[in-house]
C-alpha positions as CSV (number, residue, x, y, z in Angstrom):
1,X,0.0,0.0,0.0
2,X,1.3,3.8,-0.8
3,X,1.7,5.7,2.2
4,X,-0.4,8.5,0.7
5,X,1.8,11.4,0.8
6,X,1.3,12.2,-2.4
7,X,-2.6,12.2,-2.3
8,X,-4.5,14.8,-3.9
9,X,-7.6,14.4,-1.6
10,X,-5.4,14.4,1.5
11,X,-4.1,17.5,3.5
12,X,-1.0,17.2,5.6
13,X,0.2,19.5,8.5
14,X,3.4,19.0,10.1
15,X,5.5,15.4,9.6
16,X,3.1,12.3,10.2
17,X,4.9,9.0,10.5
18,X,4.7,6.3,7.7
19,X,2.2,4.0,10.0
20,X,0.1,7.2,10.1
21,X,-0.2,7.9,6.5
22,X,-0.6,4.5,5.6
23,X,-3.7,4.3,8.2
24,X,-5.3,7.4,6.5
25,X,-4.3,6.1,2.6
26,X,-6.6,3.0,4.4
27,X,-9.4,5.4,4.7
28,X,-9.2,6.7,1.9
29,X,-8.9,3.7,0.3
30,X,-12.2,2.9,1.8
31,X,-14.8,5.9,0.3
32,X,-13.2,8.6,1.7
33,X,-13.6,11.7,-0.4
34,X,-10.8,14.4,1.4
35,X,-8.6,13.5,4.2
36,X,-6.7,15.4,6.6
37,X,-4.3,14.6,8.7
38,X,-3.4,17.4,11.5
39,X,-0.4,18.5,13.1
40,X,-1.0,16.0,16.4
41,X,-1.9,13.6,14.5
42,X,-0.7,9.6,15.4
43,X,-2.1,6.0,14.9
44,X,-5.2,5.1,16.1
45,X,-7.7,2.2,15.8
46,X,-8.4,1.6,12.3
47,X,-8.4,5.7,12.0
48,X,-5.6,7.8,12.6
49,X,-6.3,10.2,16.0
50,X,-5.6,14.0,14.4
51,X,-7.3,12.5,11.3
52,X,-10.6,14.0,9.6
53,X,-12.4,12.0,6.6
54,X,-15.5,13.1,4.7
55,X,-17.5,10.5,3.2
56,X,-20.2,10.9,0.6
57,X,-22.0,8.3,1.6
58,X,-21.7,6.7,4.4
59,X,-19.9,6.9,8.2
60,X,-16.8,5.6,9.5
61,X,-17.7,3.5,12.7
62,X,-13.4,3.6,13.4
63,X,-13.2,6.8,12.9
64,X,-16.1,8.3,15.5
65,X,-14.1,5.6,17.9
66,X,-14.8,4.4,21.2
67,X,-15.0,7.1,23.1
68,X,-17.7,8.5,21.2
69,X,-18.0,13.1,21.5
70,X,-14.9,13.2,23.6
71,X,-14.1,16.4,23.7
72,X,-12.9,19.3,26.1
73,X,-14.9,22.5,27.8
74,X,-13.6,25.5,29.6
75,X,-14.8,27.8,31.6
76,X,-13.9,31.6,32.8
77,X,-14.5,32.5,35.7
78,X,-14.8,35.3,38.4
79,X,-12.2,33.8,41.1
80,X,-9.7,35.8,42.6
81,X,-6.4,34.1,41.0
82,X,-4.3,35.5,44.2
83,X,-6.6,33.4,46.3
84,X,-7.3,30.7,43.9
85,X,-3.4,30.2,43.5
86,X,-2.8,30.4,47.6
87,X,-5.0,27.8,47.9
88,X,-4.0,25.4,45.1
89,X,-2.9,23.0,47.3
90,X,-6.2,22.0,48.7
91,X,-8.3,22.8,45.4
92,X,-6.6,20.5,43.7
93,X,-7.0,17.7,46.7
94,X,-11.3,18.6,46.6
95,X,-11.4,17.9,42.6
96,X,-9.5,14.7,43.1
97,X,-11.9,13.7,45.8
98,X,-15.0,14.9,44.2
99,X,-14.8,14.2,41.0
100,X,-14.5,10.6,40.1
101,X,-11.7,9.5,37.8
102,X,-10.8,6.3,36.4
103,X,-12.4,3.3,34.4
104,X,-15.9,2.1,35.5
105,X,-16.1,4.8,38.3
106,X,-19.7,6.2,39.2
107,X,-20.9,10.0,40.7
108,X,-21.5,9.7,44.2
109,X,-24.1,12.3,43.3
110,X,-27.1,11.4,41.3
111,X,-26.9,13.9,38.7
112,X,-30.8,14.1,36.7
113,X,-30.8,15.5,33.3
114,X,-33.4,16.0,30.1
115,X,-31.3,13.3,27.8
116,X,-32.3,10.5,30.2
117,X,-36.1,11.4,28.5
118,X,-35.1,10.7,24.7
119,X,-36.8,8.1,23.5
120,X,-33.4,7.0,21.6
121,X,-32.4,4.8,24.8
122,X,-35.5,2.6,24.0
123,X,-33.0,1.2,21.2
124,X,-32.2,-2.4,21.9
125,X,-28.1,-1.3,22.3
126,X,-29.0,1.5,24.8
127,X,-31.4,0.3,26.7
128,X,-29.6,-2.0,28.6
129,X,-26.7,1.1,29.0
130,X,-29.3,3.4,30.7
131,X,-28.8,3.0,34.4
132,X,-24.5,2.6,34.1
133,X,-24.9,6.1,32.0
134,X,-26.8,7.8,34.7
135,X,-24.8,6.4,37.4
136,X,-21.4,7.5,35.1
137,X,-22.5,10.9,34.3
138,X,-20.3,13.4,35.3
139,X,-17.3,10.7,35.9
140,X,-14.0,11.2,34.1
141,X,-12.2,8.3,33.0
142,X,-8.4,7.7,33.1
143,X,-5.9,8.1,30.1
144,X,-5.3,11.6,28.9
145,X,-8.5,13.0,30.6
146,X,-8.3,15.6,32.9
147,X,-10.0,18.1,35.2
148,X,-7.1,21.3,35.3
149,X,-7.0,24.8,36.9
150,X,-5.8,27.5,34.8
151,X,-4.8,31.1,34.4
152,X,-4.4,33.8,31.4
153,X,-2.6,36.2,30.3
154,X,-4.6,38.8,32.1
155,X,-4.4,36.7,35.3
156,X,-8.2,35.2,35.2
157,X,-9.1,31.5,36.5
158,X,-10.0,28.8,34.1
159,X,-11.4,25.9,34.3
160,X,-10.8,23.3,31.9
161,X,-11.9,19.4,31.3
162,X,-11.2,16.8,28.8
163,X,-13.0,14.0,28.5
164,X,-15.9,12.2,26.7
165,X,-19.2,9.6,27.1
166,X,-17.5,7.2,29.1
167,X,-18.9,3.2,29.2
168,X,-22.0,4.6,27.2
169,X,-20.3,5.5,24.3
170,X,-17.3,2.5,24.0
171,X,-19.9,0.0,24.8
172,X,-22.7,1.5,21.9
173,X,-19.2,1.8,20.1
174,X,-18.7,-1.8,20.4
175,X,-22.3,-3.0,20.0
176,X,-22.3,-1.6,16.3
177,X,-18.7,-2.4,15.5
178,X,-19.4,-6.3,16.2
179,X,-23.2,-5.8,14.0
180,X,-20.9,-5.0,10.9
181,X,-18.3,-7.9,11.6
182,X,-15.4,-5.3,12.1
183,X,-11.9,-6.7,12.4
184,X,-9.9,-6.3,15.6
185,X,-6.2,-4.6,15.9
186,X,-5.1,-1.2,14.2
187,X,-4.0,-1.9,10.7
188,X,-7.2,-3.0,9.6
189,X,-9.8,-0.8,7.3
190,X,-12.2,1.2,8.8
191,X,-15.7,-0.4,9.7
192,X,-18.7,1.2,8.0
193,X,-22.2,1.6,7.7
194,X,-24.0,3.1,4.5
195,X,-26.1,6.3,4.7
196,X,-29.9,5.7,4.6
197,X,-29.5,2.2,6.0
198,X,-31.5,1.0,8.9
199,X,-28.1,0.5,11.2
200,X,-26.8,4.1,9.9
201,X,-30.0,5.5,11.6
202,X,-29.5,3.3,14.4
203,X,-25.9,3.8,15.1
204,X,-26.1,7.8,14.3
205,X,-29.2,8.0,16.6
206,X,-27.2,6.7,19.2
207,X,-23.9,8.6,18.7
208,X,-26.1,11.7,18.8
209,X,-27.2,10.5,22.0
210,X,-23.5,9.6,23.5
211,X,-22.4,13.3,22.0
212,X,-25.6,15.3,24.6
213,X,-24.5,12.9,27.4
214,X,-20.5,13.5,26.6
215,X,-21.3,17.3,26.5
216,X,-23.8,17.1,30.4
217,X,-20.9,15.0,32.1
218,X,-18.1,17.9,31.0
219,X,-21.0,20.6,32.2
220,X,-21.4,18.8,35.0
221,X,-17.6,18.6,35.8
222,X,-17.0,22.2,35.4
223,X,-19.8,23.6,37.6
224,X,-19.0,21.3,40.1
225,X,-15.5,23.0,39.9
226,X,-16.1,26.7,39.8
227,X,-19.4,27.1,41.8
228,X,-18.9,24.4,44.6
229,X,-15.2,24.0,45.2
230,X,-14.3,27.7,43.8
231,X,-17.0,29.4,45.3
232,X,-17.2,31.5,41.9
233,X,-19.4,32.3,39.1
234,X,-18.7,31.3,35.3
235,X,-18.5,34.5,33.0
236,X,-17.6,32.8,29.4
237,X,-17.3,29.0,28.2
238,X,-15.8,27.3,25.2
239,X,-17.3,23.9,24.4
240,X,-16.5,21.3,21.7
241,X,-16.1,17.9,20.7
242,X,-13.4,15.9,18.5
243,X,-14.9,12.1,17.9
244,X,-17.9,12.7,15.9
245,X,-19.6,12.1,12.7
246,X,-21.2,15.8,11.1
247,X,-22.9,16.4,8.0
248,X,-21.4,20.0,6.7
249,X,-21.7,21.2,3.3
250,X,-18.4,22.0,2.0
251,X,-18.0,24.2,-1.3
252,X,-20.4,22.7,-3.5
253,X,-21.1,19.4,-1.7
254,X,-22.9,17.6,1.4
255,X,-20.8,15.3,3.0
256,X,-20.2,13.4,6.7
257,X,-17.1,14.4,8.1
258,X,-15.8,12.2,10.3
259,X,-13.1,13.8,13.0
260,X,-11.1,12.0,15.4
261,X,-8.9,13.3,17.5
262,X,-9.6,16.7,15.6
263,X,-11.6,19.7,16.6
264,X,-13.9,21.8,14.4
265,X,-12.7,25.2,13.4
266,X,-15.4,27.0,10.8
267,X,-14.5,30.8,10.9
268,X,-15.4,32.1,14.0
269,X,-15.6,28.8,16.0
270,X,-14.0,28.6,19.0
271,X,-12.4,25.5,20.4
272,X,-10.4,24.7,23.5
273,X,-7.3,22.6,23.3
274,X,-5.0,21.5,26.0
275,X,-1.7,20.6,25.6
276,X,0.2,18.1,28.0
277,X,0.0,18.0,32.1
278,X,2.6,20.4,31.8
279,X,2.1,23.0,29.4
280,X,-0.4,25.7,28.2
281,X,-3.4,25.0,26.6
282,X,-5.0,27.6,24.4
283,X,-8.4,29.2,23.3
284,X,-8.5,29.3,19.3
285,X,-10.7,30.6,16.6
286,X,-11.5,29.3,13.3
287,X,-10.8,31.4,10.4
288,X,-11.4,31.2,6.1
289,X,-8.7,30.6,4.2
290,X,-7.8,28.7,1.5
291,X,-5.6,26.1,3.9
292,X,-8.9,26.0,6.1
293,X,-11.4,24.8,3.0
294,X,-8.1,22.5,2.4
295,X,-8.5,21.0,6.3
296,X,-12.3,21.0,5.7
297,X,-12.1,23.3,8.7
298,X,-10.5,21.4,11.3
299,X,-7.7,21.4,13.6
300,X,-5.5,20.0,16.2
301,X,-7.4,18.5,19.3
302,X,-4.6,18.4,21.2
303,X,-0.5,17.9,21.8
304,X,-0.4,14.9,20.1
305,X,2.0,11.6,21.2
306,X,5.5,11.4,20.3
307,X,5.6,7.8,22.2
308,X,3.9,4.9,23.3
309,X,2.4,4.8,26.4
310,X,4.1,1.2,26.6
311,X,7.3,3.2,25.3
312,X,6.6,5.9,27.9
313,X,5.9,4.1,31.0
314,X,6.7,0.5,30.1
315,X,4.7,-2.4,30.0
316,X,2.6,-3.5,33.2
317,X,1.2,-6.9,33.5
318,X,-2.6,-6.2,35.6
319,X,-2.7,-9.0,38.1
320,X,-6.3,-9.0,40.8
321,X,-6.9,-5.4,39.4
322,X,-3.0,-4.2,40.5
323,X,-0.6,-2.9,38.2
324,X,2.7,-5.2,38.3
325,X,5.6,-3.6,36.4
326,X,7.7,-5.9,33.4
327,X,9.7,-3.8,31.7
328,X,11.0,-0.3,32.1
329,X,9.4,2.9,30.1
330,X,11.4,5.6,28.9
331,X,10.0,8.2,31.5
332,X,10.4,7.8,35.3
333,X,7.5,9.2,37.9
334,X,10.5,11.7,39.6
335,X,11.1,12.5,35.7
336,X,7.3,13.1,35.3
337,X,7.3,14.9,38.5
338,X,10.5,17.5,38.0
339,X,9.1,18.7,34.3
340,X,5.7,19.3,36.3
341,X,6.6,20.7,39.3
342,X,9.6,23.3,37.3
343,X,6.3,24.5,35.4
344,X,4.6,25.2,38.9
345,X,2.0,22.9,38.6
346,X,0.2,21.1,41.1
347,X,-0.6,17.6,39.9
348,X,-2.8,15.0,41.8
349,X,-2.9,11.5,40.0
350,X,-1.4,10.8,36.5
351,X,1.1,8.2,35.4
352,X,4.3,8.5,33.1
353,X,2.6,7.2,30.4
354,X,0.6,11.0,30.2
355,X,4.0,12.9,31.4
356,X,4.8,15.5,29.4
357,X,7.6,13.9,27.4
358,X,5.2,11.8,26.0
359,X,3.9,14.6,23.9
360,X,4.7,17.1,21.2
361,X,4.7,20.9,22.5
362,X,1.8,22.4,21.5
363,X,3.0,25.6,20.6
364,X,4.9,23.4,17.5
365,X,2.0,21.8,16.6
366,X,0.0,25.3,16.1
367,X,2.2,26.6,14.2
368,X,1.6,24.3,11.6
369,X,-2.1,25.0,11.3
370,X,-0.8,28.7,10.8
371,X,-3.5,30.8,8.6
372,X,-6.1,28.5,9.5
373,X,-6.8,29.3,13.8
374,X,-6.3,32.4,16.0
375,X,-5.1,32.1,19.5
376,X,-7.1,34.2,21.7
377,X,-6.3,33.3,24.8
378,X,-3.3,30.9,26.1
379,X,-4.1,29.4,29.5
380,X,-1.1,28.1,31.5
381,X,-2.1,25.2,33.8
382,X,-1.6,25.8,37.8
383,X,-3.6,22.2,39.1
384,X,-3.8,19.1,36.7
385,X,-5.9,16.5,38.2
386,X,-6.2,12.7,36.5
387,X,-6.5,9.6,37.0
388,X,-3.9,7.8,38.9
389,X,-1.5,5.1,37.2
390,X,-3.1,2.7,39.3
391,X,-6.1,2.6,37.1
392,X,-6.2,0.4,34.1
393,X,-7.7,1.8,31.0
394,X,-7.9,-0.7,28.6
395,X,-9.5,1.7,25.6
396,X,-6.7,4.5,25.3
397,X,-8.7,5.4,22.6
């Protein structure tokens, strides 16, 4: 198979590796009308992550993923950042203990909302999902989500959250990816379903559904933050999400564009994207230019990976739910810890396979997508909170 560098239909920012552009020449390969492939962009399952497809005609199960509407929200706020940043210490220990992070964790609070109404969770692959969603909502996960405290450029508190529909979303994920007989592993083609069929309306009823719940549980996480632990009141929010299948109209045709790992960036959209645990995350805005009708109006979602997490952290053997180390990574925890603490940020829970040499700098990464974003605001991180690397997460998706 090319590697599909030279693709017309494909859009390249920055230097993707040869197992990334042979995963997107896959795609393509597959009924995908345009690619891109942004700046952060690295292998996924079946799909690279930082990869966007539009399809005439039908969806990419892969390339929504598992972890259906993840995606990241943040909020300003009217907290005093001299008290906020006195007090960082103990913030940080309240999010970690009232929030719930990790795999199959539930909300000590009961958290009612409008979506638990639709009359999409009467679906034979949602019904059965309906309670663990409720009791999930609001829960974070493990991997490279995250809960963090920040603060501008003109010294105002930030609150910012990545993460996406939890158990709802990678079980419907895997409900529709075992109806169409999809092949397991990462160099595989994409799974798909056809517009107009019966399983399309199925599967795009539900992701709909997975993308209001995603977008409640990082509401939910965010006023929890700033009105009961802060004390404080929200004044402006940026909300968005990155796995998700959207019909757009693009120059003279309709199409589904299928992002992953990718945020939307029309002119005048804002996004918020983080960078690693260690480094600043930004507020950006879409704007028209040739290069952005090239990137069918999409950008980074994120730092992207420059290693493994095996690579990072090494390999770990899970043995009655504890983590027993085999083989060395390439980052230590005091490594971890030093980058993070020289940036002067308080961390509760992570593991080396999130640490910040893990990752591309973001500021490199944006550059890339030059002439396409604005930055309006950069937010440097004072409190990261995640899940610890005691948790296994077996989707890293």
């Amino acid at each position: 198979m090319d590697s599909g560098q030279d693709r017309e239909n494909l859009k390249i920012f920055g230097d993707p590796d040869t197992d990334t552009l042979r995963q997107m020449s896959r795609c393509l390969d597959s009924g995908g009308e345009k690619g891109v492939l942004c700046a952060d962009s690295h292998k996924g399952y079946a799909h690279p992550i930082g990869g966007v497809v539009a399809y005439r005609d039908r969806i990419s199960l892969s390339g929504v993923g598992y972890d259906i509407a993840c995606g990241n929200m943040a909020c300003m706020t009217d907290a005093p950042a001299a008290e906020v940043r006195k007090n960082i210490e103990k913030i940080m220990d309240d999010i970690h203990h009232r929030i719930s992070f990790g795999i199959g964790r539930k909300n000590p609070d009961r958290v009612d909302h409008p979506l638990f109404d639709d009359p999409a969770w009467k679906m034979p692959v949602l019904a059965p999902l309906k309670d663990m969603a409720r009791e999930q909502l609001g829960t974070v996960g493990s991997g490279n989500h995250y809960v963090d405290v920040f603060v501008d450029g003109r010294d105002r508190v930030w609150i910012g959250v990545h993460f996406g529909s939890r158990g709802l979303g990678h079980r419907t994920a895997t409900w529709f990816l075992k109806k169409v007989g999809a092949p397991g592993g990462m160099d595989v083609p994409p799974a798909m379903v056809e517009i107009g069929s019966r399983l399309a309306d199925d599967y795009l009823a539900a992701m709909e559904l997975a993308g209001r719940y995603a977008y409640a549980g990082r509401e939910y996480a965010c006023r929890m933050v700033v009105k009961e632990i802060l004390g404080a009141g929200i004044l402006d929010e940026v909300h968005n999400h990155h796995n998700f299948a959207w019909k757009e109209r693009h120059g003279e045709e309709t199409l589904w564009v299928v992002r992953k790992g990718a945020t939307p960036a029309f002119p005048g959209q804002k996004g918020f994207v983080g960078g690693s645990m260690g480094d600043n995350a930004v507020i950006l805005e879409g704007i028209d230019s040739p290069a952005s009708r090239d990137a069918l109006y999409s950008t980074v979602h994120g730092a992207g990976r420059v290693m493994s997490r095996t690579a990072a952290a090494g390999k770990v053997k899970w043995k009655r739910g504890r983590p027993v180390r085999i083989g060395r990574g390439r980052i230590s925890r005091r490594d971890m810890e030093s980058w993070v603490r020289r940036k002067g940020v308080c961390l509760r829970g992570g593991g080396c396979d999130e640490a910040p040499q893990a990752y591309r700098r973001l500021p490199d990464v944006l550059k890339e997508h030059e002439g396409t974003v604005r930055i309006i605001e950069e937010l440097r991180p004072i409190g990261v909170a995640m899940a610890g690397e005691d948790v296994n997460d077996p989707y890293k998706d």
